[in-house]
N, CA, C and O atoms as a GROMACS GRO file, in nm:
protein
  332
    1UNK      N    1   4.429 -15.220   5.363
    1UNK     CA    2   4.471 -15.356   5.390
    1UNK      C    3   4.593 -15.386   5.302
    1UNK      O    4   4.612 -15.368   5.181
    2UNK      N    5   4.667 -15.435   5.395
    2UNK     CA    6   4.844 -15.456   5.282
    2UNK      C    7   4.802 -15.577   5.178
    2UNK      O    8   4.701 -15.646   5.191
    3UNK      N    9   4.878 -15.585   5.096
    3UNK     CA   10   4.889 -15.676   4.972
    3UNK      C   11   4.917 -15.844   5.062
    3UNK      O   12   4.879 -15.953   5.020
    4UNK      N   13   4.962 -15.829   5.139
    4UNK     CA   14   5.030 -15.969   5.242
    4UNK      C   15   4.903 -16.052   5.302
    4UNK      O   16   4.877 -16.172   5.313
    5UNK      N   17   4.833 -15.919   5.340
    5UNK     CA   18   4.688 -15.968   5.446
    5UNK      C   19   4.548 -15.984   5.337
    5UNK      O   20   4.443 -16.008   5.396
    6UNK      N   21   4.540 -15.974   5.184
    6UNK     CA   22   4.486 -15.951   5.095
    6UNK      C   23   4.501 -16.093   5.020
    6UNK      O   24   4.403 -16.145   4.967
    7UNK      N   25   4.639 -16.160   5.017
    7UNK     CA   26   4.667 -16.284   5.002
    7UNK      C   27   4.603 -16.408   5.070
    7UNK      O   28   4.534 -16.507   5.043
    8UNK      N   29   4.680 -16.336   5.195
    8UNK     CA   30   4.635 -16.464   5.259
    8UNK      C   31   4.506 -16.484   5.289
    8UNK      O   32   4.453 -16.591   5.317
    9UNK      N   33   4.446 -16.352   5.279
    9UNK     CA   34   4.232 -16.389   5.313
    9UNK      C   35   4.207 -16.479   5.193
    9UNK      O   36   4.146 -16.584   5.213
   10UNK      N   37   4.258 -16.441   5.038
   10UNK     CA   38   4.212 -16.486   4.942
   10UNK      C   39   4.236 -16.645   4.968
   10UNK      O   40   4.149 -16.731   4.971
   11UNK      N   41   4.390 -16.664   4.987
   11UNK     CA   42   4.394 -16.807   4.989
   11UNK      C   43   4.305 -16.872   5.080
   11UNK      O   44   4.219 -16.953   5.046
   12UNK      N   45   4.336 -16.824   5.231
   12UNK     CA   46   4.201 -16.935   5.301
   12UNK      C   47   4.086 -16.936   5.216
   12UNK      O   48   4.064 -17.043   5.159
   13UNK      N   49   3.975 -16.800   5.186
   13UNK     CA   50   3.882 -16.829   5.118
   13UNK      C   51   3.872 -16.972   4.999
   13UNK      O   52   3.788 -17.061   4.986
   14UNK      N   53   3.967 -16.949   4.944
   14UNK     CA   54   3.990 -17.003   4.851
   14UNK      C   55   3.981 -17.174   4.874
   14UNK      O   56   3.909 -17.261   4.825
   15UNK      N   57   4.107 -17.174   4.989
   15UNK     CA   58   4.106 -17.298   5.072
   15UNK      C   59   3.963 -17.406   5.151
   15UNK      O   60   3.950 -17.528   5.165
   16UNK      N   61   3.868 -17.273   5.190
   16UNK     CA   62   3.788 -17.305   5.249
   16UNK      C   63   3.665 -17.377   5.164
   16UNK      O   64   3.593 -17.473   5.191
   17UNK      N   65   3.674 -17.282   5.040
   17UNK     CA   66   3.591 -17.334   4.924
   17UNK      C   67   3.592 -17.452   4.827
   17UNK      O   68   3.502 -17.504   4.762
   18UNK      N   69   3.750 -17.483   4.839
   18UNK     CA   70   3.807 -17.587   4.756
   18UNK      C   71   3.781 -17.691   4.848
   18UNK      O   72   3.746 -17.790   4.783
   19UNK      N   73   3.783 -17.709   4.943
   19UNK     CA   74   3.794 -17.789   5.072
   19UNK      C   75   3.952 -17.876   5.081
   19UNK      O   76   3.980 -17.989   5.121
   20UNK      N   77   4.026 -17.776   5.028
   20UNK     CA   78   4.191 -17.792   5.076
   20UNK      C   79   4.230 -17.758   5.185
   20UNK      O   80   4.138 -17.717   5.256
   21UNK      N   81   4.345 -17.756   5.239
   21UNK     CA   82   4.430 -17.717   5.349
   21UNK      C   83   4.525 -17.599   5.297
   21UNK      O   84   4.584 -17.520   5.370
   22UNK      N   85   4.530 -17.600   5.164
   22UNK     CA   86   4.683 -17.483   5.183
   22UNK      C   87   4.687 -17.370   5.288
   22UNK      O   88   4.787 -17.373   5.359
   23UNK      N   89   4.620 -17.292   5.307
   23UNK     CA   90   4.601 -17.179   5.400
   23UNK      C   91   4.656 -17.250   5.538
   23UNK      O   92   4.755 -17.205   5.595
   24UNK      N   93   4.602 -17.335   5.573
   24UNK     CA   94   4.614 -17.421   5.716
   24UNK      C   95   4.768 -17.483   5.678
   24UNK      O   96   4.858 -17.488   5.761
   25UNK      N   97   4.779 -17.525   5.548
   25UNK     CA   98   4.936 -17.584   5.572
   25UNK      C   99   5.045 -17.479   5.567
   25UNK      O  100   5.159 -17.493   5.613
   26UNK      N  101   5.003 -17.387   5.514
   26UNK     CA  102   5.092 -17.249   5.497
   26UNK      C  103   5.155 -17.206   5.608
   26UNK      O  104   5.272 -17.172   5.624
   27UNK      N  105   5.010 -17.215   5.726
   27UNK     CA  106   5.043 -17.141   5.846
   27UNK      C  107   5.101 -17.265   5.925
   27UNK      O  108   5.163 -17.230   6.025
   28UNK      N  109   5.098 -17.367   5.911
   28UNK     CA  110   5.188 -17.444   6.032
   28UNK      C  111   5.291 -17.426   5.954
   28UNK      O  112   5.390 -17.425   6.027
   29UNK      N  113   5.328 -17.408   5.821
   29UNK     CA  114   5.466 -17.391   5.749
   29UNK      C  115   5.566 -17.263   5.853
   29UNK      O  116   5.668 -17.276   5.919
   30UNK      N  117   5.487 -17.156   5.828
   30UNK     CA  118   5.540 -17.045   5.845
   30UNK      C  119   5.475 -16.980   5.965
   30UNK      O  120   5.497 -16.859   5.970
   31UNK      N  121   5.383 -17.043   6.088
   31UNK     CA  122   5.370 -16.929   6.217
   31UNK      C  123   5.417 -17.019   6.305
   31UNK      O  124   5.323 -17.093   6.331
   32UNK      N  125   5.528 -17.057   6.374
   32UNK     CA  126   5.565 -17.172   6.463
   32UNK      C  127   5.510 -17.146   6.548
   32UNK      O  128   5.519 -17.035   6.600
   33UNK      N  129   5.405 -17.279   6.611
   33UNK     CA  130   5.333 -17.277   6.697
   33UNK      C  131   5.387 -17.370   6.802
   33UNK      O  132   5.319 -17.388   6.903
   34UNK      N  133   5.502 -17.432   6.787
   34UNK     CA  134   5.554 -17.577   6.848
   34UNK      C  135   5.553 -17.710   6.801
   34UNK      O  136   5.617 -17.809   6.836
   35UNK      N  137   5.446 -17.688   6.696
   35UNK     CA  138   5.374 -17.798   6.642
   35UNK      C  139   5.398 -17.785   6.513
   35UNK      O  140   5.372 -17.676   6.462
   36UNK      N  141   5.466 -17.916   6.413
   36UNK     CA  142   5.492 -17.915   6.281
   36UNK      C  143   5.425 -18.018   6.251
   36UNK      O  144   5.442 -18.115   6.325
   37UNK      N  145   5.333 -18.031   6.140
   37UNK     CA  146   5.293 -18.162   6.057
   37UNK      C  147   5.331 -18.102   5.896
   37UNK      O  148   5.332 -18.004   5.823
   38UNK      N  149   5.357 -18.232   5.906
   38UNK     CA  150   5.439 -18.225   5.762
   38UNK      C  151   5.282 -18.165   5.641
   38UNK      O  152   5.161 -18.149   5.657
   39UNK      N  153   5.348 -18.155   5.565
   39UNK     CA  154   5.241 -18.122   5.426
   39UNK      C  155   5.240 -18.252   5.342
   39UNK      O  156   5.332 -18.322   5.301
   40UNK      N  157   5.080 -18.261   5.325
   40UNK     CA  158   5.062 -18.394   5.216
   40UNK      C  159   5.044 -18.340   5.067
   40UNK      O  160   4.940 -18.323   5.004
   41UNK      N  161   5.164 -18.322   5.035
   41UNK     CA  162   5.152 -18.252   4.848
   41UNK      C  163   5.092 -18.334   4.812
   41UNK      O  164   5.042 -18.277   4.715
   42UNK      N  165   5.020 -18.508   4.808
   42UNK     CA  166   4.987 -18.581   4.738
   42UNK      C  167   4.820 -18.514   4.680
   42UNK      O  168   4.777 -18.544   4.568
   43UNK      N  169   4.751 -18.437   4.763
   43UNK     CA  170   4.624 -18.421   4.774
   43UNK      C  171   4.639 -18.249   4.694
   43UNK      O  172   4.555 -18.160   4.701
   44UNK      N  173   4.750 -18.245   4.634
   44UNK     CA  174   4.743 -18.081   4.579
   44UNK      C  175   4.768 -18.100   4.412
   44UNK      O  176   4.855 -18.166   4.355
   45UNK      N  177   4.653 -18.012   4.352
   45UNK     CA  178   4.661 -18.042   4.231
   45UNK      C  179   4.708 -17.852   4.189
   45UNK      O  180   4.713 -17.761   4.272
   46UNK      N  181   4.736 -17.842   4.042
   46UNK     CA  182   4.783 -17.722   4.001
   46UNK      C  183   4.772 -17.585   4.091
   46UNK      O  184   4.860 -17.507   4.130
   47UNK      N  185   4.656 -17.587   4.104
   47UNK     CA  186   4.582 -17.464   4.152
   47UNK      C  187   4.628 -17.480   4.367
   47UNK      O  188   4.663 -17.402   4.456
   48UNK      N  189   4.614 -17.556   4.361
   48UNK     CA  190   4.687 -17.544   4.516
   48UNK      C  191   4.804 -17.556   4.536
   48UNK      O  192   4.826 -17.575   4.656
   49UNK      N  193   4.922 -17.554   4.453
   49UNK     CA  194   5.036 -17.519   4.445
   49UNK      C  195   5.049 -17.375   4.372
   49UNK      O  196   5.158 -17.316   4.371
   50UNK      N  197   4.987 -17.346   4.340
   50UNK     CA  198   4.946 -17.224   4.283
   50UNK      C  199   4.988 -17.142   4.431
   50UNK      O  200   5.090 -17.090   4.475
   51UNK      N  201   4.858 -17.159   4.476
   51UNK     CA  202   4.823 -17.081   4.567
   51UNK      C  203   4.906 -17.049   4.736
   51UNK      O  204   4.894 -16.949   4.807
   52UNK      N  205   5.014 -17.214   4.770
   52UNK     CA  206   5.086 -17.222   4.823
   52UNK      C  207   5.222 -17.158   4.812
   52UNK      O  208   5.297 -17.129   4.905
   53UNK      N  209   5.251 -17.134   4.624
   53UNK     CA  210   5.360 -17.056   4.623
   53UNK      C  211   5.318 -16.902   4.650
   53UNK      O  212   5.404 -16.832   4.704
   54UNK      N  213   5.204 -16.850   4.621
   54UNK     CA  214   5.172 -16.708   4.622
   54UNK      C  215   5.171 -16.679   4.752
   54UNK      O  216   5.178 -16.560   4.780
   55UNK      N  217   5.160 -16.799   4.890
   55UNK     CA  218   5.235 -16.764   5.006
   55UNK      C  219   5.364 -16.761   5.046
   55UNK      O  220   5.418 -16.674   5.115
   56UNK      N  221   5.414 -16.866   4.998
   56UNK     CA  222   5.542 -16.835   5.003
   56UNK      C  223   5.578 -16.703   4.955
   56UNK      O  224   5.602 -16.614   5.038
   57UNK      N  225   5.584 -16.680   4.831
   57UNK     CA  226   5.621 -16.561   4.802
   57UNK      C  227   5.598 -16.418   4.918
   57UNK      O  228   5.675 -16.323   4.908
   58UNK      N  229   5.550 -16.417   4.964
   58UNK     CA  230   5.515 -16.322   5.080
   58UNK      C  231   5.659 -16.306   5.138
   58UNK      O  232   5.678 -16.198   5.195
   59UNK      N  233   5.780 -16.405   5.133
   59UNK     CA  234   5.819 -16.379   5.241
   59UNK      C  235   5.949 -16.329   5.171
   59UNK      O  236   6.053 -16.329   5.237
   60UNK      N  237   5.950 -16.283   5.032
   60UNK     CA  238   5.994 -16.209   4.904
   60UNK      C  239   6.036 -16.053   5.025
   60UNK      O  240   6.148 -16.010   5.050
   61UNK      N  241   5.890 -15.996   5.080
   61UNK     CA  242   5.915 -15.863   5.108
   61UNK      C  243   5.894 -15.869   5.242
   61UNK      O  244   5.911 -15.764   5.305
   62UNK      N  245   5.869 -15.948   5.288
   62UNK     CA  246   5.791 -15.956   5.417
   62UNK      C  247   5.913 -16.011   5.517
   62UNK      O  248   5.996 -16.075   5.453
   63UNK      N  249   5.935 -16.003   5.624
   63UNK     CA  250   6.043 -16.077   5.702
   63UNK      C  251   5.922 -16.185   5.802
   63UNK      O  252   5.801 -16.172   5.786
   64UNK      N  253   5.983 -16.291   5.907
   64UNK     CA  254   5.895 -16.377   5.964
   64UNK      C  255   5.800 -16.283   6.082
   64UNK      O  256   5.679 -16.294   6.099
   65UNK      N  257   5.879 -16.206   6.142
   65UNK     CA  258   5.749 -16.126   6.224
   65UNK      C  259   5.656 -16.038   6.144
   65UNK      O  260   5.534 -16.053   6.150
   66UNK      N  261   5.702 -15.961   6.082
   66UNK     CA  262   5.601 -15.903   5.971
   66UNK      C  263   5.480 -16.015   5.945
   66UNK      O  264   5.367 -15.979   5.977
   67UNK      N  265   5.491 -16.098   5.909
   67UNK     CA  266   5.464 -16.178   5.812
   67UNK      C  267   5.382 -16.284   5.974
   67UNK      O  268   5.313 -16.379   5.937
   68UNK      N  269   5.390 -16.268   6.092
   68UNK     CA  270   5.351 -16.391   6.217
   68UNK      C  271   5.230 -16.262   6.227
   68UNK      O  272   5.117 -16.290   6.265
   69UNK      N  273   5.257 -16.157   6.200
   69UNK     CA  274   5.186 -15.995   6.286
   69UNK      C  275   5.017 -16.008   6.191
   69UNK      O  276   4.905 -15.977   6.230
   70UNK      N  277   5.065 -16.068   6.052
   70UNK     CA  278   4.937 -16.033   6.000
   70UNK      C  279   4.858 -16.193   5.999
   70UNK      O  280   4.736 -16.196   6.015
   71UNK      N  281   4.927 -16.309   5.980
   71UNK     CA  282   4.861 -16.427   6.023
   71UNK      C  283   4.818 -16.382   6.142
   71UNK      O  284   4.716 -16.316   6.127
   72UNK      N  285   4.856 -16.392   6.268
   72UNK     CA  286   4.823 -16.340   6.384
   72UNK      C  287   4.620 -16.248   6.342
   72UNK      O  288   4.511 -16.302   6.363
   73UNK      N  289   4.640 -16.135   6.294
   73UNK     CA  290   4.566 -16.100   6.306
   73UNK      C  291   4.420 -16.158   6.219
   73UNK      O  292   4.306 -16.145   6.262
   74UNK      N  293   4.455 -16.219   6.098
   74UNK     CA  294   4.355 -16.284   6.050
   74UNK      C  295   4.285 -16.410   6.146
   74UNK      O  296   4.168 -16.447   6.152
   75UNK      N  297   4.386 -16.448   6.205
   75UNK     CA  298   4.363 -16.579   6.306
   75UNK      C  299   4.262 -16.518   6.428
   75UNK      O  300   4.164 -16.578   6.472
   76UNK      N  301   4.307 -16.386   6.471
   76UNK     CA  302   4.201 -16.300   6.555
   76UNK      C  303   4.074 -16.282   6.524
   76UNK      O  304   3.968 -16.295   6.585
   77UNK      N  305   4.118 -16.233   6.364
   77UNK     CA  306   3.920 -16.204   6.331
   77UNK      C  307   3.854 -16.294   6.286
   77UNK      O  308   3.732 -16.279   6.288
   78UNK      N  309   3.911 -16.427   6.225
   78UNK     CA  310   3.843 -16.553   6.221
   78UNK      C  311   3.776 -16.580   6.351
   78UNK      O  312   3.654 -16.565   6.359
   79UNK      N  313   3.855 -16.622   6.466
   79UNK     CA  314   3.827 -16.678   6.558
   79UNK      C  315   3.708 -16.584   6.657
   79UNK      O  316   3.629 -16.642   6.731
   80UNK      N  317   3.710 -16.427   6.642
   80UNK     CA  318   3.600 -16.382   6.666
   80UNK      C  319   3.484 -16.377   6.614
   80UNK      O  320   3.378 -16.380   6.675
   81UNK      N  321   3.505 -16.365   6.454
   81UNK     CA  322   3.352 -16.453   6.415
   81UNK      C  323   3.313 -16.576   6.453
   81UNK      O  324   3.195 -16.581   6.487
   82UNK      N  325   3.380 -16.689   6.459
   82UNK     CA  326   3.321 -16.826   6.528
   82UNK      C  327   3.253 -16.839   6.647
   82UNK      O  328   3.155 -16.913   6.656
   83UNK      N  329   3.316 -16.744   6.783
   83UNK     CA  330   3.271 -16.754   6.840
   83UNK      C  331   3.177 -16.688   6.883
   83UNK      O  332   3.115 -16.726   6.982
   0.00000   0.00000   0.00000
């Protein structure tokens, strides 16, 4: 598993546990879906800016399809466990 797709599991986890959005704001940041909502920094304390830059940073080595290929696929295996 690449260092890129290792991130971003951590952050949702992370997200999911904190009961933040970064993971979810990350990806309307960076997988254009058509749909932009802005980000509410008001509701982010240290640690979720933390964790929002350690996505950003991804895109350090990563270019935007690289980087749509592995959101993409986490979004796959989420959505097959749910259902």
């Amino acid at each position: 598993m690449s260092k890129a797709k290792k991130t971003l599991l951590r952050v949702k986890t992370e997200s999911i546990n904190l009961g933040v959005s970064v993971y979810r704001d990350f990806i309307n940041l960076a997988h254009h879906n058509g749909i932009y909502k802005e980000i509410d920094f008001s509701k982010y304390g240290y640690l979720e800016y933390v964790l929002f830059a350690e996505c950003l940073n991804l895109f350090e080595n990563l270019g935007y399809d690289q980087l749509t290929e592995i959101i993409d696929e986490i979004e796959d295996t989420f959505s097959k466990i749910v259902t």
